[in-house]
The first five atom37 places (N, CA, C, CB, O) and aatype in JSON, in Angstrom:
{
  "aatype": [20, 20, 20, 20, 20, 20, 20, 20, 20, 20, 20, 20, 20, 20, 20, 20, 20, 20, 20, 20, 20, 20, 20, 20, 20, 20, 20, 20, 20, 20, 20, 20, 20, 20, 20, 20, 20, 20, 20, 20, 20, 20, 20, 20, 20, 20, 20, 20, 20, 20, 20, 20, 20, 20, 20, 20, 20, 20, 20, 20, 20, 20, 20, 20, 20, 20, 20, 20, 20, 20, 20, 20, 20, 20, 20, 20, 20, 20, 20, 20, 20, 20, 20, 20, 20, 20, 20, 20, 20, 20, 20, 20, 20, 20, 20, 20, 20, 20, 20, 20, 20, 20, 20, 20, 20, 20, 20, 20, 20, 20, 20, 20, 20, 20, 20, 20, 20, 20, 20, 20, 20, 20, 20],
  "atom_mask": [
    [1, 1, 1, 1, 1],
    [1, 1, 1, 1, 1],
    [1, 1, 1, 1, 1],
    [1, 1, 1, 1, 1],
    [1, 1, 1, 1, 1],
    [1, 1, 1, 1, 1],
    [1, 1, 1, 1, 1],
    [1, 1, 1, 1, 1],
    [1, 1, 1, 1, 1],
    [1, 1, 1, 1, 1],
    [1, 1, 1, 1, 1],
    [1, 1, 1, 1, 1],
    [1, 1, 1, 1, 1],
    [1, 1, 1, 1, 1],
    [1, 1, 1, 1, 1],
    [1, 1, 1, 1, 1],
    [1, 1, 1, 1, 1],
    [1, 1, 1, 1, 1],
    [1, 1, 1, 1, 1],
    [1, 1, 1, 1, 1],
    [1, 1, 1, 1, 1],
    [1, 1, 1, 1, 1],
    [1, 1, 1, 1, 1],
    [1, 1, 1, 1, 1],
    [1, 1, 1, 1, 1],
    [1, 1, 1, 1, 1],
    [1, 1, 1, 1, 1],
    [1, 1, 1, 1, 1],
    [1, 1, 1, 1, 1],
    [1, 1, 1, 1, 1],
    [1, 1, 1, 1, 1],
    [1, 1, 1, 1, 1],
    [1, 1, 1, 1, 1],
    [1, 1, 1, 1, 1],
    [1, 1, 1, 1, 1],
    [1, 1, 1, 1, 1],
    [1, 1, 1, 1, 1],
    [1, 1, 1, 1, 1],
    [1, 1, 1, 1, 1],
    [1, 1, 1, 1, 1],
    [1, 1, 1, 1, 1],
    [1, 1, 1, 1, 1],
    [1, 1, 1, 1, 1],
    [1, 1, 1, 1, 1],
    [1, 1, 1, 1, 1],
    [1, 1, 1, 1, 1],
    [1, 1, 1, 1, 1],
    [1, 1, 1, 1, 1],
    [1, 1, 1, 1, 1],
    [1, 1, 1, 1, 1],
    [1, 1, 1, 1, 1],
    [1, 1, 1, 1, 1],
    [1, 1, 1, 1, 1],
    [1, 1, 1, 1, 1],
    [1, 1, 1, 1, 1],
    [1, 1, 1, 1, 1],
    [1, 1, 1, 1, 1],
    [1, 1, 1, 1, 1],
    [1, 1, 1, 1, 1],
    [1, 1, 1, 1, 1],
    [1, 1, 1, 1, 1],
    [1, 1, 1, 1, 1],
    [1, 1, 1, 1, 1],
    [1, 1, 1, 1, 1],
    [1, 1, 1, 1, 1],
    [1, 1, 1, 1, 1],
    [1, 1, 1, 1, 1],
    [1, 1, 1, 1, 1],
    [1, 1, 1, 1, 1],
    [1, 1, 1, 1, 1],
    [1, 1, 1, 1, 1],
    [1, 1, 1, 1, 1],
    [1, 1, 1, 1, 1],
    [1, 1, 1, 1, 1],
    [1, 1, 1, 1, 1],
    [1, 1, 1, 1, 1],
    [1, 1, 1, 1, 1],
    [1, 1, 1, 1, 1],
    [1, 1, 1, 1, 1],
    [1, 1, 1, 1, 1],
    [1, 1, 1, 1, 1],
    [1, 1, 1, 1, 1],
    [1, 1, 1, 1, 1],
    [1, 1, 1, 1, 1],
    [1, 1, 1, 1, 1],
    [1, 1, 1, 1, 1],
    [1, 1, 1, 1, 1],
    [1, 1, 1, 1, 1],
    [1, 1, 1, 1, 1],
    [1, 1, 1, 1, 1],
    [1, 1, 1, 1, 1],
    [1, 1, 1, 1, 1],
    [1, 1, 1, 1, 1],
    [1, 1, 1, 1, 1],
    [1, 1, 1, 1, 1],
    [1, 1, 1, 1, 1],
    [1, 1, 1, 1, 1],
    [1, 1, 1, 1, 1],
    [1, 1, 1, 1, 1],
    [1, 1, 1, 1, 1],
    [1, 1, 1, 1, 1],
    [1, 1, 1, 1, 1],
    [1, 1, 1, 1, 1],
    [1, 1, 1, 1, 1],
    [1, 1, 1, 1, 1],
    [1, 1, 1, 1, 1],
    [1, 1, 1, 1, 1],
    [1, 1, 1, 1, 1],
    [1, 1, 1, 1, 1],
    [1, 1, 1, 1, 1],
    [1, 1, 1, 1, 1],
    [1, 1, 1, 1, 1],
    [1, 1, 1, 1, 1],
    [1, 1, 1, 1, 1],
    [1, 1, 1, 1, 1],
    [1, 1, 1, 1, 1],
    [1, 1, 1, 1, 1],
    [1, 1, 1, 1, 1],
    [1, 1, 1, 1, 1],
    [1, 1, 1, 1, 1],
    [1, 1, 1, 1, 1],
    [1, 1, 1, 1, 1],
    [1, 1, 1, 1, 1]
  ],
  "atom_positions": [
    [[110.0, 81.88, 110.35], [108.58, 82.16, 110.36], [108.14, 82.73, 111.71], [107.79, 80.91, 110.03], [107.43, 83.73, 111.82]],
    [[108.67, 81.93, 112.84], [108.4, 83.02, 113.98], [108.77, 84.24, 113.94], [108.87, 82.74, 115.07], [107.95, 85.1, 114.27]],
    [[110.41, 84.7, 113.43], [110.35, 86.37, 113.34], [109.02, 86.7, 112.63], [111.71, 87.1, 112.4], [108.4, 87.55, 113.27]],
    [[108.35, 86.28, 111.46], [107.23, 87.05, 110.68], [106.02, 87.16, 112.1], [106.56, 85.95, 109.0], [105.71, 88.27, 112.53]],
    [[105.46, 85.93, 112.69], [104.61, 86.38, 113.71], [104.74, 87.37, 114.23], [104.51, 85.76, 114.53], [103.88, 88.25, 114.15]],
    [[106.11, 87.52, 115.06], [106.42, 88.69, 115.85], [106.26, 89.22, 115.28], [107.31, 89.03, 116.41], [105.04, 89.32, 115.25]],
    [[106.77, 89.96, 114.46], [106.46, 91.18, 113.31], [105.43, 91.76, 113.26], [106.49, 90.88, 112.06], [105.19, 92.88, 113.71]],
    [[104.26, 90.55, 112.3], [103.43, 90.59, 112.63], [102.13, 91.1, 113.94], [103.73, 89.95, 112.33], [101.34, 92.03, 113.78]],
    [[102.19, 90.42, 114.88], [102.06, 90.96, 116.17], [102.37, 92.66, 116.54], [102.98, 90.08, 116.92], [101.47, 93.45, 116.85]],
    [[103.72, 93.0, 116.45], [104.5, 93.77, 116.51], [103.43, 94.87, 115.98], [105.8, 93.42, 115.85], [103.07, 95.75, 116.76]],
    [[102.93, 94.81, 114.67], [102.14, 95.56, 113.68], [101.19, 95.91, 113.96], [101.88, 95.12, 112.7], [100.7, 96.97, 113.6]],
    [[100.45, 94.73, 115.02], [99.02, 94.97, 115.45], [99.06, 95.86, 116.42], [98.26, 93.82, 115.92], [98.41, 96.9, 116.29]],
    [[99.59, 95.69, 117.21], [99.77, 96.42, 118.66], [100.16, 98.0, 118.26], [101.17, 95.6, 119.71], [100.03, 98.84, 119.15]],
    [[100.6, 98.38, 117.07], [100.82, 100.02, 116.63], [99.51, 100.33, 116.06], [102.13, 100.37, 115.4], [98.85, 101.3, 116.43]],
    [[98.96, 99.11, 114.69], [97.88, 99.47, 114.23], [96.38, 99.59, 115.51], [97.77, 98.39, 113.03], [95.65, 100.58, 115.48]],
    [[96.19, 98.63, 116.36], [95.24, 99.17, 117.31], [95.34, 99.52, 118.16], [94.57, 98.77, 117.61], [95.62, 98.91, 119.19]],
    [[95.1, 100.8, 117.97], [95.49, 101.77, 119.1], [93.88, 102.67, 119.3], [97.07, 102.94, 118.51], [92.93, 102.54, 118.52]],
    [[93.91, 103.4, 120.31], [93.05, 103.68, 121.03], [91.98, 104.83, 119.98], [93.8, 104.19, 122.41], [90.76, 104.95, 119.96]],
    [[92.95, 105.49, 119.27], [91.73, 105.99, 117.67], [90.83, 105.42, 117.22], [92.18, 106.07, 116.33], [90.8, 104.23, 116.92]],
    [[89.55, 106.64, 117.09], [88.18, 106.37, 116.77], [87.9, 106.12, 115.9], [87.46, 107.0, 116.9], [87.28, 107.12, 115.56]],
    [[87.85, 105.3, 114.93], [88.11, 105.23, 113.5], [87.32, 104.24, 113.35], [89.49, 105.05, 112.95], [87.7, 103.31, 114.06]],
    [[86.24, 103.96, 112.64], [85.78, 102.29, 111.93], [86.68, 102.14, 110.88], [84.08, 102.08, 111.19], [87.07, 103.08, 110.19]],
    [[87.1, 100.71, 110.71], [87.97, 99.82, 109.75], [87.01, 100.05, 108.33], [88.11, 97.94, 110.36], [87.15, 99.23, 107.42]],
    [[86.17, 101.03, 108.2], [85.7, 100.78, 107.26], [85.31, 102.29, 106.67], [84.72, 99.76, 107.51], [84.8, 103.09, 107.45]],
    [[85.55, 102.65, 105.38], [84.88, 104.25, 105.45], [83.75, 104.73, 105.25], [85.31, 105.01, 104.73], [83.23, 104.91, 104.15]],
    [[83.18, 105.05, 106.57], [82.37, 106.12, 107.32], [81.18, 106.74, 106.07], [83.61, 107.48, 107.96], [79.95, 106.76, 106.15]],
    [[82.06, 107.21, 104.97], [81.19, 108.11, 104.23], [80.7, 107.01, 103.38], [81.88, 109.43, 103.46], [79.59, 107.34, 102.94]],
    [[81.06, 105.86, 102.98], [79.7, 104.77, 102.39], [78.87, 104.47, 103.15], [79.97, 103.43, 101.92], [77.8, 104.55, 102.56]],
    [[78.65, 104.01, 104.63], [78.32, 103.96, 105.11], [76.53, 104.04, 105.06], [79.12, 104.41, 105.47], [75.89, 105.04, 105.38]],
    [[75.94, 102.72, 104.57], [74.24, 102.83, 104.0], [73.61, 102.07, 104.8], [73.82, 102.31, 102.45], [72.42, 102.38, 104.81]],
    [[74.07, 100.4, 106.1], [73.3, 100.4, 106.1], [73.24, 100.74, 107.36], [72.9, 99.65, 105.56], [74.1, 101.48, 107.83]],
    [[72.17, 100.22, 108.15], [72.1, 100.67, 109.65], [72.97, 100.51, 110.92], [71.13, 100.2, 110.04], [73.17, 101.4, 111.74]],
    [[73.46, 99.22, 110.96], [74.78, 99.25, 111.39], [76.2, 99.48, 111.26], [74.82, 98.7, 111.55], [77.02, 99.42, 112.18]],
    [[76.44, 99.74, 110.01], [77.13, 100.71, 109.6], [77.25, 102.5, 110.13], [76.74, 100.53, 108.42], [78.21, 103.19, 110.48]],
    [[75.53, 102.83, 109.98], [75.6, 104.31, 110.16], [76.04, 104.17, 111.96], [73.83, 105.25, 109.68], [76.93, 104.94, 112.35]],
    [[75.45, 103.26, 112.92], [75.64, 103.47, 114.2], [77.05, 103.46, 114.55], [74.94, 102.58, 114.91], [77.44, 104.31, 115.35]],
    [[78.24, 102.25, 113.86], [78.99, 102.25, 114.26], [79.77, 103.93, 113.97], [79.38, 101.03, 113.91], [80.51, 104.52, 114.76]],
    [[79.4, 104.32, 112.85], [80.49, 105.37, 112.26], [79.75, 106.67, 113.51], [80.29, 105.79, 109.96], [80.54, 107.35, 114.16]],
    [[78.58, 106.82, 113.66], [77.82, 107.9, 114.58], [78.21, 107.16, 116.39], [75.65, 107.9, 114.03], [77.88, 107.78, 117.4]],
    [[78.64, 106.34, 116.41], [78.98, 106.38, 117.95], [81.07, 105.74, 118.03], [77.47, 104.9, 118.96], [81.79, 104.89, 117.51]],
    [[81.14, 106.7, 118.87], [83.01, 106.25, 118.88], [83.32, 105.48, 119.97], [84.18, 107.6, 119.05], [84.43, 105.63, 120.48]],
    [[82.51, 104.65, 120.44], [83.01, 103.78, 120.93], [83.06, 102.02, 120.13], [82.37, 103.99, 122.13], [83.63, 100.97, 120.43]],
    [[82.27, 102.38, 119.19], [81.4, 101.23, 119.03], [83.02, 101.43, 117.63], [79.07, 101.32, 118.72], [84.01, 100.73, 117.42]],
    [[82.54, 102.65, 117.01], [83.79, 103.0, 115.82], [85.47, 102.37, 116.48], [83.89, 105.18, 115.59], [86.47, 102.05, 115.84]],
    [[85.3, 102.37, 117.51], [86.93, 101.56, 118.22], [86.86, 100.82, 118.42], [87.68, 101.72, 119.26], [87.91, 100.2, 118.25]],
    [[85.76, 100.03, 118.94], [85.44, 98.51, 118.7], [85.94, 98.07, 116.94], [83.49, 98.27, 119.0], [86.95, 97.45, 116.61]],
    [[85.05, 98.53, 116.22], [84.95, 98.01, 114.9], [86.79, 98.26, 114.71], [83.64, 99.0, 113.7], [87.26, 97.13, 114.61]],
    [[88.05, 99.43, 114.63], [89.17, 99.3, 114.66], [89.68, 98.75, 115.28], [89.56, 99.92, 114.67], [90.78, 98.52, 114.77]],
    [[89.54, 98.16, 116.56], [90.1, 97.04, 116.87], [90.19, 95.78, 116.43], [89.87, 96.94, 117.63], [91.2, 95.13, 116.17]],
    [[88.48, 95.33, 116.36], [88.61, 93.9, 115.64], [88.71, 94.01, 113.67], [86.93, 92.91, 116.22], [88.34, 93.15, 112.86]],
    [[89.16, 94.98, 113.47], [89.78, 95.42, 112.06], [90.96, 94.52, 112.36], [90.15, 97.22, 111.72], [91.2, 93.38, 111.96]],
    [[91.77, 95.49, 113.3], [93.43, 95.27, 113.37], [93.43, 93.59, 113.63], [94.34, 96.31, 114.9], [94.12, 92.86, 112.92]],
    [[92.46, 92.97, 114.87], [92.88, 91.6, 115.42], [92.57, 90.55, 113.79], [91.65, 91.1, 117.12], [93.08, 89.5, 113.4]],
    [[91.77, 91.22, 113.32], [91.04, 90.32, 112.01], [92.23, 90.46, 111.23], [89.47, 90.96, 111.13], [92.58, 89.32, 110.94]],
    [[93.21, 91.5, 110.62], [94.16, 91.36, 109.94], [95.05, 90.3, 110.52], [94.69, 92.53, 109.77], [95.26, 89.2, 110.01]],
    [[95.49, 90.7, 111.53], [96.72, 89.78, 112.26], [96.12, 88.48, 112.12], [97.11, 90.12, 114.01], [96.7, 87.55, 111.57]],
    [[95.07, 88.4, 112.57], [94.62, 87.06, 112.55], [94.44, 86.01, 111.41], [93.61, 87.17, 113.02], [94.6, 84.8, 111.6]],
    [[93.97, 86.73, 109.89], [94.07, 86.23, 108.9], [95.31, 86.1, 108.01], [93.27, 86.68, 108.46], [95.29, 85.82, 106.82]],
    [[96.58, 86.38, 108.87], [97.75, 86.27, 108.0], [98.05, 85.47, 109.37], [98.75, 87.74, 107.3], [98.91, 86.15, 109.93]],
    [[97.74, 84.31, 110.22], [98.37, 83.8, 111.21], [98.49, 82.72, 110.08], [97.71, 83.62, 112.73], [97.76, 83.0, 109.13]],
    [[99.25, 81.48, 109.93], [98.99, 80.3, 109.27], [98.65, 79.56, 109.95], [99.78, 79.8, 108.65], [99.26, 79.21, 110.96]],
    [[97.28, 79.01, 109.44], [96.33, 77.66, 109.99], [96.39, 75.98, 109.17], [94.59, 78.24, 109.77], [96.65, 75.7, 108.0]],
    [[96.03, 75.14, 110.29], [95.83, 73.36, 109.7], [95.25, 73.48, 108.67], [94.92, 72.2, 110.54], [94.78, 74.55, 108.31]],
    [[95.17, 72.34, 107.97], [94.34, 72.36, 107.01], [92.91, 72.6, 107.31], [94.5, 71.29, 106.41], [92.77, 72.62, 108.53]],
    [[92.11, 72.73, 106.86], [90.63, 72.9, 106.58], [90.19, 74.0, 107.62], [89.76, 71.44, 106.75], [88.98, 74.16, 107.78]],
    [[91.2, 74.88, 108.43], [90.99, 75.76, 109.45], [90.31, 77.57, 108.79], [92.67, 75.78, 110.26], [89.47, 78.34, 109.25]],
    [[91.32, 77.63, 107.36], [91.45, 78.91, 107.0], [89.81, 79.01, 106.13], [93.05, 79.17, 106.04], [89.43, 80.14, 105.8]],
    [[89.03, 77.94, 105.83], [87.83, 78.09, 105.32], [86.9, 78.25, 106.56], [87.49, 76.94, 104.41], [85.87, 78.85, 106.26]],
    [[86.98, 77.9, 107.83], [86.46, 77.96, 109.05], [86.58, 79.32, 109.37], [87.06, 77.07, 109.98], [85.55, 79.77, 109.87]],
    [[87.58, 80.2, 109.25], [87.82, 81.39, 109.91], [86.82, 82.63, 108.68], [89.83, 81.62, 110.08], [86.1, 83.6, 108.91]],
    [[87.29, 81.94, 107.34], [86.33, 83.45, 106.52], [84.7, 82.71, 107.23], [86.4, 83.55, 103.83], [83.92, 83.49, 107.78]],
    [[84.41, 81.43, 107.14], [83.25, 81.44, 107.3], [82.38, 82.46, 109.19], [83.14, 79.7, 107.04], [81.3, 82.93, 109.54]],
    [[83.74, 82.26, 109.76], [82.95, 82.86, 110.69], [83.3, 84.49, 110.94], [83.11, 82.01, 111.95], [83.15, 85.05, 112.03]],
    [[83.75, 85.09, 109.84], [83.67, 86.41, 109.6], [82.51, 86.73, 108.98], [84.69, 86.84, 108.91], [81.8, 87.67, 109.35]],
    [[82.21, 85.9, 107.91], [81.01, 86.26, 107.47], [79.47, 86.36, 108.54], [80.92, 85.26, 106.38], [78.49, 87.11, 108.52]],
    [[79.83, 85.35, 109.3], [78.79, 84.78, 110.57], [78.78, 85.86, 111.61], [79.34, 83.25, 111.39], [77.87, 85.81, 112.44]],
    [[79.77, 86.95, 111.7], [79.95, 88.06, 112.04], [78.74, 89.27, 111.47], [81.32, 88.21, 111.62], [77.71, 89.83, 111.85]],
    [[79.77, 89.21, 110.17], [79.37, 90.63, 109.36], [77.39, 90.19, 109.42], [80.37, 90.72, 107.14], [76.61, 91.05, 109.83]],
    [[76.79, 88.57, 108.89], [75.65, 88.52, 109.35], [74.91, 89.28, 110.78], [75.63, 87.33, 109.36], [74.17, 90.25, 110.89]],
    [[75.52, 88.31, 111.81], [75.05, 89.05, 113.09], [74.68, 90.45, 113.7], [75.76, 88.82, 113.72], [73.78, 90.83, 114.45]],
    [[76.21, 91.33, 112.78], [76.39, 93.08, 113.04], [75.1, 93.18, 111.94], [78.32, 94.1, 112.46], [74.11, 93.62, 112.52]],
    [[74.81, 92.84, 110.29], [73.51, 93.61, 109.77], [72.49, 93.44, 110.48], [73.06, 93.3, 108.49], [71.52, 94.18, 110.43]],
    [[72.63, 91.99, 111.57], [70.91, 91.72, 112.16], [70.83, 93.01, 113.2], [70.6, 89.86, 113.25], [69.89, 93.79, 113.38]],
    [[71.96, 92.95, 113.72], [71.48, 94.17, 115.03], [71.12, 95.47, 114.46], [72.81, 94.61, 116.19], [70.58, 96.34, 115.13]],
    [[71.35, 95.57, 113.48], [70.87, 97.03, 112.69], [71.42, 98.24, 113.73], [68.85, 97.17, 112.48], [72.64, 98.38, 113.74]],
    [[70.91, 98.83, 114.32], [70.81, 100.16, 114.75], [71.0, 100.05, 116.2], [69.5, 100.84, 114.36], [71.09, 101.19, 116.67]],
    [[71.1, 99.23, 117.02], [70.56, 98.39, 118.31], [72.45, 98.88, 118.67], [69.78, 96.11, 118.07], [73.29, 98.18, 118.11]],
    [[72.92, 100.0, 119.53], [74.34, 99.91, 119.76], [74.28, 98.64, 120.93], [75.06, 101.51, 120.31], [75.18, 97.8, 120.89]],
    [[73.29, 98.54, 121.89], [73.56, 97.12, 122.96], [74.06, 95.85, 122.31], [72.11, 96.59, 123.72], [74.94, 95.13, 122.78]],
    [[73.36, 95.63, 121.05], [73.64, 93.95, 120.55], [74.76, 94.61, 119.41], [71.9, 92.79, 119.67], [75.09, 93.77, 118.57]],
    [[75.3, 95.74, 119.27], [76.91, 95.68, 118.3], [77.9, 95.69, 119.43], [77.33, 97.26, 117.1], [78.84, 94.9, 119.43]],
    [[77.72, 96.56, 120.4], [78.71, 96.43, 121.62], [78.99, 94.74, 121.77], [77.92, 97.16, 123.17], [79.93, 94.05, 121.39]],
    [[78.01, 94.48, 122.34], [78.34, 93.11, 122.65], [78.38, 92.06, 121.59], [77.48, 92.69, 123.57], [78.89, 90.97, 121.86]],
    [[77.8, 92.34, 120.19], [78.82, 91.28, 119.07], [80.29, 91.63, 119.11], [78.4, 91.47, 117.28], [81.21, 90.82, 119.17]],
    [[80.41, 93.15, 119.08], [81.76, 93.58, 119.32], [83.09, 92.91, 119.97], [81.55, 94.52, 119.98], [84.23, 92.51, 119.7]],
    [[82.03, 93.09, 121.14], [83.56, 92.35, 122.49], [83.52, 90.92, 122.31], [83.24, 92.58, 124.66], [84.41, 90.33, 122.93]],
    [[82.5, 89.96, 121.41], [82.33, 88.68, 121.4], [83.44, 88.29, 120.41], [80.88, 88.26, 121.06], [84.17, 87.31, 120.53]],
    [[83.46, 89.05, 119.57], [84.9, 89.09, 118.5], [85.84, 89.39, 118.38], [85.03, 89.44, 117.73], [86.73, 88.94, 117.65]],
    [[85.84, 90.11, 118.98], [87.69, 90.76, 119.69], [87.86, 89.0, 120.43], [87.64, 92.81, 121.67], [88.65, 88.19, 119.94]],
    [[87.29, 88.79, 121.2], [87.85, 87.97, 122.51], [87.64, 86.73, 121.46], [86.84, 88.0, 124.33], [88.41, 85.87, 121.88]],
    [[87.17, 86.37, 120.65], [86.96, 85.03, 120.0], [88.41, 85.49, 118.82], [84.97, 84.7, 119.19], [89.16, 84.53, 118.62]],
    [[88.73, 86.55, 118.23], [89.93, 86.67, 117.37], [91.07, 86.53, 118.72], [89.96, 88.33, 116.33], [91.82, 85.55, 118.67]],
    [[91.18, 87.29, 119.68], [92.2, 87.13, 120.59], [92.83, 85.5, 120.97], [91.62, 87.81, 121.81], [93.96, 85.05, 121.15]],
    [[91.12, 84.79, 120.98], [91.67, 83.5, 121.35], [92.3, 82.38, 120.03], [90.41, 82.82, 122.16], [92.98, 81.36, 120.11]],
    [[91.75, 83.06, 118.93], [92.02, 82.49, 117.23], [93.61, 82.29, 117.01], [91.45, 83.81, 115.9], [94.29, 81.37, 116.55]],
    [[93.9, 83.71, 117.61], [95.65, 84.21, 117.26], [96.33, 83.4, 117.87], [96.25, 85.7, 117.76], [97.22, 82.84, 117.22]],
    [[96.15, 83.01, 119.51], [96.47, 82.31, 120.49], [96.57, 80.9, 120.16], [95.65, 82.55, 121.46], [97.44, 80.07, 120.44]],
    [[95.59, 80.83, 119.57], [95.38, 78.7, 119.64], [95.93, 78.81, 118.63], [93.72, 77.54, 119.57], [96.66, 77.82, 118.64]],
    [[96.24, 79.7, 117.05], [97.08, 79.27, 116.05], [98.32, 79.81, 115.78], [96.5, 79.32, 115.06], [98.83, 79.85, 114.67]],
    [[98.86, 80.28, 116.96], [100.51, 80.75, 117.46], [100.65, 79.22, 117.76], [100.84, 82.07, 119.09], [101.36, 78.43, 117.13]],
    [[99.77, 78.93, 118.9], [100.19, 78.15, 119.7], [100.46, 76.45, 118.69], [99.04, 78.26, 120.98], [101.5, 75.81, 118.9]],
    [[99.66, 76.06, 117.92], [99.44, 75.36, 116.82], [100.74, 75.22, 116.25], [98.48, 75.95, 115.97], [101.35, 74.15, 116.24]],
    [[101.18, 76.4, 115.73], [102.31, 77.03, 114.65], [103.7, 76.39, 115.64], [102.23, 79.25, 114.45], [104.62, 75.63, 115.32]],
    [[103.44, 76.92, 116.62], [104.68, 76.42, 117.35], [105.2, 75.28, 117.94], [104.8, 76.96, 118.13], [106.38, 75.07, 118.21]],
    [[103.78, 74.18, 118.21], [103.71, 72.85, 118.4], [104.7, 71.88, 117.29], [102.17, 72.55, 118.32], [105.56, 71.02, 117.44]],
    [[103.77, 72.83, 115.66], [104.29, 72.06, 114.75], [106.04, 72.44, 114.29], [103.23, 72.2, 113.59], [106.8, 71.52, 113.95]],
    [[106.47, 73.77, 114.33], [107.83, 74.54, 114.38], [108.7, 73.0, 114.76], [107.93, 76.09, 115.81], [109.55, 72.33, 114.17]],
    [[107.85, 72.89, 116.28], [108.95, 72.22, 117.3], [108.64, 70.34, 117.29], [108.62, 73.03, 119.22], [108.85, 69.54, 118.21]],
    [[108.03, 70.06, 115.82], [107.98, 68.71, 115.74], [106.74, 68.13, 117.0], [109.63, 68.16, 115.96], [106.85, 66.99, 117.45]],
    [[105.85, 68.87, 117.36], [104.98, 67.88, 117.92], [103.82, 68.38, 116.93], [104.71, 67.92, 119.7], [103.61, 69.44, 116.33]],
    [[103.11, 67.07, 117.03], [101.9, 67.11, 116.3], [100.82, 68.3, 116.82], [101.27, 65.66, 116.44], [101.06, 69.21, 117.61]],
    [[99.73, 68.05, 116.2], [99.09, 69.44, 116.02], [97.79, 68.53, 117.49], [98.35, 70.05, 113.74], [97.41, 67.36, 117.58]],
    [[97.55, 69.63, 118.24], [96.3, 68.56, 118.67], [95.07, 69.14, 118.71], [96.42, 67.93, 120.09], [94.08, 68.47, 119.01]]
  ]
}
């Protein structure tokens, strides 16, 4: 199962790469934060990044009652990005708040994964 992490991992680091792209396609694109991310490319590489960390991250394996915690705070996401509507200051910075909160997700449930691998309890 650790080769699959690596792998895994391995996958992310090709899939996010520095291309302008939103994780999402552009031409549905209705409501307001939607249209900003797809009309500004920085914000559009934000959104492909925490695409890529959100994949990796939702195929990490979590404790029990963890993996209902993680959709719930995607959704607590996707809420936050419709509130900012049009506003690129408050998507930038939901942006980098989610990258760095998935960065630390992957981290604490590698780290989890490997506690338990190696027979110590989970803490």
């Amino acid at each position: 199962m650790t080769r699959y992490l690596f792998l895994l991992l391995s996958a992310l680091i090709l899939f996010v790469s520095p291309v302008e792209a939103a994780s999402f396609d552009c031409s549905k694109a209705a409501k307001p934060d939607e249209r900003a991310i797809c009309a500004t490319p920085d914000l559009s590489a934000l959104d492909s990044e925490m695409g890529g960390l959100w994949f990796a991250f939702s195929k990490v394996p979590m404790l029990m009652g963890s993996n209902g915690a993680r959709m719930d705070d995607a959704q607590n996401f996707l809420q936050q990005r419709a509130q900012c509507g049009g506003d690129l200051a408050c998507l930038r910075q939901l942006y980098r708040a989610r990258i760095d909160a998935l960065k630390q997700g992957i981290v604490r449930a590698m780290d989890d994964y490997a506690r338990l691998q190696n027979g110590d309890p989970a803490q």
